[in-house]
N, C-alpha and C positions, 0 to 999 in steps of 0.2 A: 356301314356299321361293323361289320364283319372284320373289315381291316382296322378298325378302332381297334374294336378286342382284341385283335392278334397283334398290333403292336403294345396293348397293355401288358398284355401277357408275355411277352416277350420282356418290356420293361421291369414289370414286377418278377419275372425269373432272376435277374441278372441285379444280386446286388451292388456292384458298383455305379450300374445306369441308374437304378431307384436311389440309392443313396446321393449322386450328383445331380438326379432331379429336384429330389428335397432341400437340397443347397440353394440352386438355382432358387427356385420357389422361396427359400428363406428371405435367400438376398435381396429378391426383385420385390419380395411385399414388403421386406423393411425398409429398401430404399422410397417407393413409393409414399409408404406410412409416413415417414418423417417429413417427406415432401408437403404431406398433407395434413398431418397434425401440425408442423411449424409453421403452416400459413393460418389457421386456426388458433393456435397457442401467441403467433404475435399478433390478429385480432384481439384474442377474448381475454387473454390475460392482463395486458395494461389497462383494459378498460374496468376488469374485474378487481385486481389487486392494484394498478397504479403500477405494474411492474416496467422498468425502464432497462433490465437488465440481460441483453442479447444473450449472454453464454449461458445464465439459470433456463432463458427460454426453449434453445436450442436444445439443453440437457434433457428439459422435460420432456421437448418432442421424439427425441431418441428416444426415450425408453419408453416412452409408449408405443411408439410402431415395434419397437422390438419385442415387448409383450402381444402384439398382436402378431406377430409375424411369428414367433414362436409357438402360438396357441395354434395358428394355421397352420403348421405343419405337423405339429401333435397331431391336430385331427385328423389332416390326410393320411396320417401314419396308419391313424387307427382303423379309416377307414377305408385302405388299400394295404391291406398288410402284405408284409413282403418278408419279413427280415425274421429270423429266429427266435425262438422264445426268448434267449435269453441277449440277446442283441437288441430285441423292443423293449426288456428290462432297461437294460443300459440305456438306449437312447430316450424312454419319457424318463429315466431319471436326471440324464442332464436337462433335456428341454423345461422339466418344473422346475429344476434347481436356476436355473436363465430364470425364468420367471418369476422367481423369489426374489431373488437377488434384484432384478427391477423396479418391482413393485415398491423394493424395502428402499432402494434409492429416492424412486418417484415417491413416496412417503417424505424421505428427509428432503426433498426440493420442497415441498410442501408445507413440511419444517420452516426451512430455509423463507418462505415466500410472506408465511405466518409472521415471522419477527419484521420484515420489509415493515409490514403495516404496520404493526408494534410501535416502531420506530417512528413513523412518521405522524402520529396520531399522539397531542397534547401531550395529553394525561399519562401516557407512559411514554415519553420521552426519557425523561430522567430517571424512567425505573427500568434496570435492564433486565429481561429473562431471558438474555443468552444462553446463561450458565443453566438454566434447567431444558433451553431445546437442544442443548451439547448431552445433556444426561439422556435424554429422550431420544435422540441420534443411538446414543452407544446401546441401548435398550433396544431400538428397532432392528441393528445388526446382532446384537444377540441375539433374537427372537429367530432372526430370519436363519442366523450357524445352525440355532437347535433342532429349527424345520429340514434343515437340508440334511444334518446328521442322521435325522428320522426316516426319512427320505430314502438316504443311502442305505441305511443297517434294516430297513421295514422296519423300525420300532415306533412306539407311543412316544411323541415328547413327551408326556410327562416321567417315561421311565429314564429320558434320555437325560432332564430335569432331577431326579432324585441321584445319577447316580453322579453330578456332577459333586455333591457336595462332598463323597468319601475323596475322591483323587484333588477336589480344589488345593487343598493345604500343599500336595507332592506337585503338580503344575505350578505354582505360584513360588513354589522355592528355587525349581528346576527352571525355569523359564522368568523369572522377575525382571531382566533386564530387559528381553524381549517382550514382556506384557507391559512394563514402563516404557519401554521403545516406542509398540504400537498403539498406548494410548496418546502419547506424546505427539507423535504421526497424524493421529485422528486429529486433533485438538487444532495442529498446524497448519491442515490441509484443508480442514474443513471452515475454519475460523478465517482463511483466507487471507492469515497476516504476514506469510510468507510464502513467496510464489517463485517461480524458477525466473533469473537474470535480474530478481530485485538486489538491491545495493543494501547491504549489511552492514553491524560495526558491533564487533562484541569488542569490550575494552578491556575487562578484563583477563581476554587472553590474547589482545593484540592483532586482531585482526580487522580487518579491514575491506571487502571485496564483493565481488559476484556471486550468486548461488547458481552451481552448474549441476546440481542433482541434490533432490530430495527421496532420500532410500528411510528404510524401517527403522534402522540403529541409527544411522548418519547422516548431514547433510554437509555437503562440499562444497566448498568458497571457494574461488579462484581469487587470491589477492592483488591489489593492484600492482605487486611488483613480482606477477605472474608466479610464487609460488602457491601451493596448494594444500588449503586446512580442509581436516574433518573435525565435527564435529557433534559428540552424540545429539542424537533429535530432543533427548530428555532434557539438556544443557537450556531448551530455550522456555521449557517451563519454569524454570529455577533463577538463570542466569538472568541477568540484564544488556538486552542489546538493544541496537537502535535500526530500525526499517526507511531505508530513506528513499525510496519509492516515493511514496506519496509525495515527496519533495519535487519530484521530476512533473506527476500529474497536475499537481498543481498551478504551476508556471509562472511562480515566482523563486527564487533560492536567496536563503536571507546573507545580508550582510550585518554581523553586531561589533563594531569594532572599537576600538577609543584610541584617538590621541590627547596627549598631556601637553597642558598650556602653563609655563610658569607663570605661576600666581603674581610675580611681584611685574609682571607686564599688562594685567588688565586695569584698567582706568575708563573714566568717563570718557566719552568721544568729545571731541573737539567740534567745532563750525569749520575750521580748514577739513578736517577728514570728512563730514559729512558731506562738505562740498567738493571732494575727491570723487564719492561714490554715489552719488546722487547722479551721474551721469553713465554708470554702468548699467548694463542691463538686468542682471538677477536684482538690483537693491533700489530701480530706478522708483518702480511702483510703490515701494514701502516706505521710502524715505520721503515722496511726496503726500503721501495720508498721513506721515507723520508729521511733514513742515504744516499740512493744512489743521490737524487736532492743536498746533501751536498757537495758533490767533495771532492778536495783538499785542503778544508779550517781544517788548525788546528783543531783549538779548538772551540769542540761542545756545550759548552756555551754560547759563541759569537756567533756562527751561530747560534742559539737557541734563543738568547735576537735581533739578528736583526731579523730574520723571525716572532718572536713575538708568538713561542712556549710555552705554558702554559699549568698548570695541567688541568686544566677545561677544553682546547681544547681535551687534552688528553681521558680526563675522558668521556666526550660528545662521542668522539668515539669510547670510548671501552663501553659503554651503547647500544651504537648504534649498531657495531659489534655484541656483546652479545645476542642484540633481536633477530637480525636477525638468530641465530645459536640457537633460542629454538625451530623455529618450529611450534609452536603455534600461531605466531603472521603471519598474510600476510604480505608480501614483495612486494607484484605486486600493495597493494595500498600506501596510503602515511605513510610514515616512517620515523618523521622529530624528532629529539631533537635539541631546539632550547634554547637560553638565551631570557629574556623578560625584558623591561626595568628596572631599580633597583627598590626595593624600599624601605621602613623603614624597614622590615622585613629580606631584603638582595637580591641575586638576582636569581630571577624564574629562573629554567631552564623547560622548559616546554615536556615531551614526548607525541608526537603525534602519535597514531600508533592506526590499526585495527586487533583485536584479532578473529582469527578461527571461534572460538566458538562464536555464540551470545546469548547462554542461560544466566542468570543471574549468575548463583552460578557458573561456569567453569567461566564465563569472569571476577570476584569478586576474584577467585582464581590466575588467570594470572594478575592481576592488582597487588593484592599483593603482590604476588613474585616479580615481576619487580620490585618495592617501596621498597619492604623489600631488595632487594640486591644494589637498589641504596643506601641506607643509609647505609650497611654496609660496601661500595666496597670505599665509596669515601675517607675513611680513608690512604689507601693506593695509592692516588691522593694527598696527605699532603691538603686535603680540612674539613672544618666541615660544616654538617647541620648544619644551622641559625635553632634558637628556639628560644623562652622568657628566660630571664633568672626563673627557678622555683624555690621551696621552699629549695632545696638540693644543687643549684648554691649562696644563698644568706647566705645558713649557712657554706658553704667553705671559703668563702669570713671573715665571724665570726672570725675563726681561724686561720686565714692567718696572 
């Protein structure tokens, strides 16, 4: 017992060993804590809120063991004191200011966890209260600036409170950009519509790229032709750009293309062409449910000009067939070739479809392909690609 106390006392003489115990002790109960609230928090939460979301989870259990861990060594402070009056000042006023700042977090996860449900539940589906838990967020950090100001000067919030209103007008002039900056910031970060390495695209100022840092004034693109934009954080309140992240998550990346079919090449199909493609495989199956809805009608020309069979319809679905038989492209999302109204040019048919792959250079390679065998396939449809007439069309025309 004896050498208990004289190593205490030895420990609490010497403030650097008491100060590196209280470390220690920090560390080792936060790491513990979180060890032990996240195995807790991913029980009770998904079963309480339906929550499915590992980094909200993980967040909250941080900052619970950090509040606890924090409180723990306040108390030890308090009750082994070691350290100077005005050193035990300084240190519970960071330890409560840690602890505000926590709390005031684990408040907004709880925010955050509130709209989850919101969301998922009928009746408010369609009515969103994002916008008032975003007001409610900037109010929580309020509350918690004024407490810590309080904190630090020993004053009443409320006086801290009355005297924000004389100096607001001179802050808000002196600072506007940087109070539009960090509400901009808040709004970005916490709304979670842009995160660091998602794919961007503001067009009206031409860029195009990676987000490689998000700061208070700026966040910076890396373009895809490795130069380097900034752009104010306020720009994404105001501006119009496009996040194409979710593009990636998803795991399809759409194809909307159109080729132009000259109009004065589409006609009724014939019995020779139907009897060309009736032995292919994308049109095998179609062209047999259609010979069989034929009956006993003679002649499959007439049956053919009254049902209003033509090459284009033809062609549209062995396109169509075709995609679906690569493989490459999903079937489970929309998978439309469609006509689009005429126009000078001839008439769009337009392929709608989402490719496997959402990397650039694979989905650039299945787009091609598709294009490159629509133009060559539709010959044997008796259709031609619409083009200008060119420099090689005007000098056949010469010698004609």
């Amino acid at each position: 017992m004896e050498q208990i106390i004289e190593i205490y006392n030895y420990i609490s003489g010497n403030t650097f060993l008491m100060t590196s115990l209280l470390v220690a002790i920090l560390l080792l109960t936060w790491f513990v804590g979180k060890v032990i609230f996240l195995r807790f928090a991913r029980r009770l939460l998904p079963l309480l809120t339906n929550l499915s979301d590992d980094e909200l989870i993980d967040g909250v259990a941080r900052k619970i063991a950090s509040i606890v861990a924090v409180t723990l060594v306040l108390y030890i402070n308090q009750m082994l004191p070691s350290f100077s009056d005005e050193v035990n000042i300084t240190f519970k006023t960071i330890c409560w200011a840690l602890i505000i700042i926590n709390v005031a977090a684990l408040v907004n996860d709880g925010l955050d966890v509130f709209i989850l449900r919101q969301s998922k539940k009928v009746l408010h589906r369609n009515n969103s209260i994002k916008g008032y838990i975003e007001i409610a967020k900037i109010v929580v950090w309020i509350i918690s600036f004024i407490l810590i100001i309080a904190l630090m000067t020993e004053q009443s919030p409320i006086i801290i409170i009355s005297s924000f209103g004389a100096i607001a007008a001179v802050l808000m002039f002196v600072f506007q950009h940087t109070l539009l900056s960090f509400v901009a910031n808040i709004l970005v970060s916490n709304g979670k519509v842009l995160k660091l390495y998602d794919w961007i695209e503001l067009p009206s100022s031409n860029i195009s790229g990676e987000v490689i840092d998000i700061a208070l004034h700026t966040i910076t693109v890396r373009n895809w032709d490795n130069t380097i934009s900034r752009i104010p954080t306020k720009d994404f309140l105001t501006e119009k750009y496009t996040n194409w992240q979710p593009m990636f998550s998803s795991g399809g990346r759409r194809i909307k293309r159109s080729f132009y079919i000259d109009q004065s090449s589409i006609c009724f199909a014939t019995e020779d062409l139907i009897s060309e493609l009736k032995n292919t495989t994308p049109l095998r199956q179609s062209i047999e449910n259609m010979l069989e809805e034929r009956g006993d009608i003679g002649d499959i020309n007439d049956w053919i000009m009254n049902n209003g069979v033509t090459n284009l319809q033809l062609f549209r679905k062995y396109i169509l067939n075709w995609i679906k038989m690569r493989g490459d492209v999903r079937t489970d999302m929309y998978l439309v070739i469609r006509t689009m109204p005429p126009t000078p040019n001839g008439l769009p048919v337009e392929i709608y479809c989402f490719t496997r792959s959402t990397t650039w250079v694979e989905y650039e390679e299945v787009q091609s392909e598709i294009f490159e065998y629509v133009n060559a396939s539709a010959n044997y449809f008796k259709l031609r690609i619409y083009q200008h007439p060119s420099g090689s069309d005007l000098a056949g025309l010469k010698y004609r």
